[in-house]
N, C-alpha and C positions, 0 to 999 in steps of 0.2 A: 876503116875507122867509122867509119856511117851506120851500117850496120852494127856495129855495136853498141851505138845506140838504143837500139829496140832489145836487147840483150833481158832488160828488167822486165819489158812483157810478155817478153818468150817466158820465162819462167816462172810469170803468173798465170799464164795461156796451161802451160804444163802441166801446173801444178793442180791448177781448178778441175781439168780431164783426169786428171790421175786420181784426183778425189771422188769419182762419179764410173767407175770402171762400167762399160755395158749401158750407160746411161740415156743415149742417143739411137735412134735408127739410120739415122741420114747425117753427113758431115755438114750439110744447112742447117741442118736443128742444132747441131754443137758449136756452130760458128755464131749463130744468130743468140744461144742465150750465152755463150762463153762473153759476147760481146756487150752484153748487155751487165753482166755481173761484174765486167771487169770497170763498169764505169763509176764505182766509188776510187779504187786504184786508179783510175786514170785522171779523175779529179781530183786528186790527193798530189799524185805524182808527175802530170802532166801524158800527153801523146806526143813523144819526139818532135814528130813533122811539124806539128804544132806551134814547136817554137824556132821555127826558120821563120825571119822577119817578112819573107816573102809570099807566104803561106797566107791565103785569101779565104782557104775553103769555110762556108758555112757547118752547121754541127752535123748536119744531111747529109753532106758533101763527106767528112770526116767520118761518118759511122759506114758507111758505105765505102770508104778508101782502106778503116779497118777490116771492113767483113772480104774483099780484097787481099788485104795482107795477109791473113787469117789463111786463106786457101793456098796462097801461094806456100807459107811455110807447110801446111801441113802435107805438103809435095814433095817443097826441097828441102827443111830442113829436117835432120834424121832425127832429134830431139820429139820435136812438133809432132812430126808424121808418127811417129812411135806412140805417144802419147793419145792422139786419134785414132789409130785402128785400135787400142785397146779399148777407146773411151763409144768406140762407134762399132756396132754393131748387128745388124739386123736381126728380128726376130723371127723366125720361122716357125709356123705352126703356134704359133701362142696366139690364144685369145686377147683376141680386143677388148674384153671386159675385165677391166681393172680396178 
C-alpha cells in the first residue's frame, strides 16, 4: 500500500521522459531537470512522504530524497527504467556545437 502512493509520480516521471526521447546524455541530467519540472506537479499535488506527520525534512532535505527516489525507480521499477533508457542516451561522435 505505501508504495502506491508515489503511483501518480511514477507517471508524471514517465510521462515527462517519454516526451523528450534521446533528450539526456547521463541519467543525472534526466533526474536533476525531470526534478526540477515536476515541481509545479508536486506543488499542486503534494510529495507523498510529505504528508507523514513525522516527516521534518527541509525543501534540501526533500529535493535530494527525490533525486534518490528518481534513481532507485529507474533500476527497479520496469515502467521507470524503460522510460530512461529511451529518454537517456549518449551521443557518440556528435558535435559539441549546437
Amino acid at each position: 500500500v505505501k508504495a502506491t502512493r508515489f503511483d501518480g509520480i511514477k507517471e508524471e516521471v514517465i510521462k515527462r521522459l517519454e516526451a523528450q526521447p534521446g533528450a539526456w546524455e547521463t541519467k543525472r541530467e534526466a533526474i536533476d531537470d525531470i526534478i526540477k519540472a515536476l515541481r509545479p506537479y508536486i506543488e499542486k499535488h503534494g510529495w507523498p512522504s510529505v504528508q507523514d506527520k513525522n516527516d521534518t525534512r527541509d525543501a534540501a532535505m526533500t529535493e535530494a530524497s527525490q533525486s534518490r527516489l528518481l534513481e532507485e525507480w529507474s533500476i527497479k521499477d520496469k515502467r521507470v527504467k524503460a522510460a530512461f533508457s529511451k529518454a537517456v542516451q549518449k551521443r557518440i561522435g556528435v558535435s559539441q556545437n549546437r
